[in-house]
Short mmCIF file of the C-alpha atoms (twelve columns), coordinates in Angstrom:
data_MODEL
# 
_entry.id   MODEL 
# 
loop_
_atom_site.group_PDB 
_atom_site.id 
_atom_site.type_symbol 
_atom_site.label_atom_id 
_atom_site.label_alt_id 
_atom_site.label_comp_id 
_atom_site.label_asym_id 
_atom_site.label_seq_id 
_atom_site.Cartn_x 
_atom_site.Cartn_y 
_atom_site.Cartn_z 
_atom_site.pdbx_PDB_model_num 
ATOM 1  C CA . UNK A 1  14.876  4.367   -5.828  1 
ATOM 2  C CA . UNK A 2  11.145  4.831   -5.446  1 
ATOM 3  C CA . UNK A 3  9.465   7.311   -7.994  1 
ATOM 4  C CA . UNK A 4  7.702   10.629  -6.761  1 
ATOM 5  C CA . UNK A 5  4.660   8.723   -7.300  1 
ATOM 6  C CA . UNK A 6  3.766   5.744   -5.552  1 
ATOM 7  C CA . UNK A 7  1.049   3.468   -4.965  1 
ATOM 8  C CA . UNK A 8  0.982   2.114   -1.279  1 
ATOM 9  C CA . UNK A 9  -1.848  -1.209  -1.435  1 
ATOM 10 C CA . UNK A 10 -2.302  -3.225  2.302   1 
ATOM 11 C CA . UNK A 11 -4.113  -6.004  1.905   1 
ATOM 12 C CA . UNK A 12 -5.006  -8.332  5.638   1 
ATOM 13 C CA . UNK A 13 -5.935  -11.701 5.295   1 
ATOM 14 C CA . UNK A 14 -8.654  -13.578 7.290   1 
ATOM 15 C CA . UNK A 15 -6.052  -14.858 9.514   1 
ATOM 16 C CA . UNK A 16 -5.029  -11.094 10.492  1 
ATOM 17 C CA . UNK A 17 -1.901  -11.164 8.812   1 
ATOM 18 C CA . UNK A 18 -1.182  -8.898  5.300   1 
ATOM 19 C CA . UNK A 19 0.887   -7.736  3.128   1 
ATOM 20 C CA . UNK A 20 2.198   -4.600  1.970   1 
ATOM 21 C CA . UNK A 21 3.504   -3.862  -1.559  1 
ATOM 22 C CA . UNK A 22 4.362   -0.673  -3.544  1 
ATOM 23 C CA . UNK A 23 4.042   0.195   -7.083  1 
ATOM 24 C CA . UNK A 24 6.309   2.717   -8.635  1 
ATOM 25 C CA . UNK A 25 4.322   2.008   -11.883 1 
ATOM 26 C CA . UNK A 26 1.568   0.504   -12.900 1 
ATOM 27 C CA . UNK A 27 1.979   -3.323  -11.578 1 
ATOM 28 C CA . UNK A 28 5.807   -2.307  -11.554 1 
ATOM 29 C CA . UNK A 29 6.495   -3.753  -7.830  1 
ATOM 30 C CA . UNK A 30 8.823   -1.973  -5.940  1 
ATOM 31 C CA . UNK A 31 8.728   -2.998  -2.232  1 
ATOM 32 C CA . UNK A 32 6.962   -6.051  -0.593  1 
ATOM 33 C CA . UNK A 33 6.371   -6.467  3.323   1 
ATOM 34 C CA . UNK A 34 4.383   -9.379  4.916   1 
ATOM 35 C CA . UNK A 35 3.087   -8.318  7.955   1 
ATOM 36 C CA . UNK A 36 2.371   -11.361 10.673  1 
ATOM 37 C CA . UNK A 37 -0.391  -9.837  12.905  1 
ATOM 38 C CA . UNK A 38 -2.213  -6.552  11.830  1 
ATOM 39 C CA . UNK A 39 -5.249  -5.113  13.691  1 
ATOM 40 C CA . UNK A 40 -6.349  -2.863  11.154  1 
ATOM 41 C CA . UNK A 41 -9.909  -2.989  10.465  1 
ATOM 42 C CA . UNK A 42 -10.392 -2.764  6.938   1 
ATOM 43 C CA . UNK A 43 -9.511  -5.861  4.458   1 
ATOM 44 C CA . UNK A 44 -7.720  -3.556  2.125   1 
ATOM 45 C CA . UNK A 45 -6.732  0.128   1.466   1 
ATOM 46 C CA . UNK A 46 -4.947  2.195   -1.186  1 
ATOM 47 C CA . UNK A 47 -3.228  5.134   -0.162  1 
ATOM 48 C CA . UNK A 48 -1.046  7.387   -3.014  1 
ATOM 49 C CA . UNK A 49 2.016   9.126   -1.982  1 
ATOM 50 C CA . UNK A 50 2.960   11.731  -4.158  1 
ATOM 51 C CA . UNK A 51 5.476   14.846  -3.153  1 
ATOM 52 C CA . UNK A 52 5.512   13.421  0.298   1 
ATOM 53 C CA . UNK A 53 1.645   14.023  0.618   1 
ATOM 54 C CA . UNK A 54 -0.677  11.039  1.649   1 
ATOM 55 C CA . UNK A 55 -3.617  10.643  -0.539  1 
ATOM 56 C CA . UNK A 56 -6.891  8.427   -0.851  1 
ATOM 57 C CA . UNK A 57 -7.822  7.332   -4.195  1 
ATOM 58 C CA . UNK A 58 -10.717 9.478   -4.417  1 
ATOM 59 C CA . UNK A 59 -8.217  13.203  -3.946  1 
ATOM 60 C CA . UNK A 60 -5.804  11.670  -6.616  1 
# 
């Protein structure tokens, strides 16, 4: 079961592909998802779930 807090981290590689893990603690993994193609534009982003409520690192 995930915690109320979570830490969502996407990270795309050169080739376009990435990978998607979730922390339910600090470096406590608790799901993993390689993605095969991605066209999101950044290299990386951190997003914070907490209560159901998407946040950036910055509002958390």
């Amino acid at each position: 079961m995930l915690q109320q807090i979570q830490l969502w981290k996407l990270s795309v590689n050169p080739d376009r592909s990435a990978l998607l893990i979730c922390e339910r603690d600090s470096d406590n993994v608790a799901v993993t998802q390689e993605i095969p193609f991605t066209d999101f534009p950044l290299q990386s982003v951190i997003i914070y779930c907490q209560d159901e409520v998407l946040r950036r690192p910055s509002e958390h």
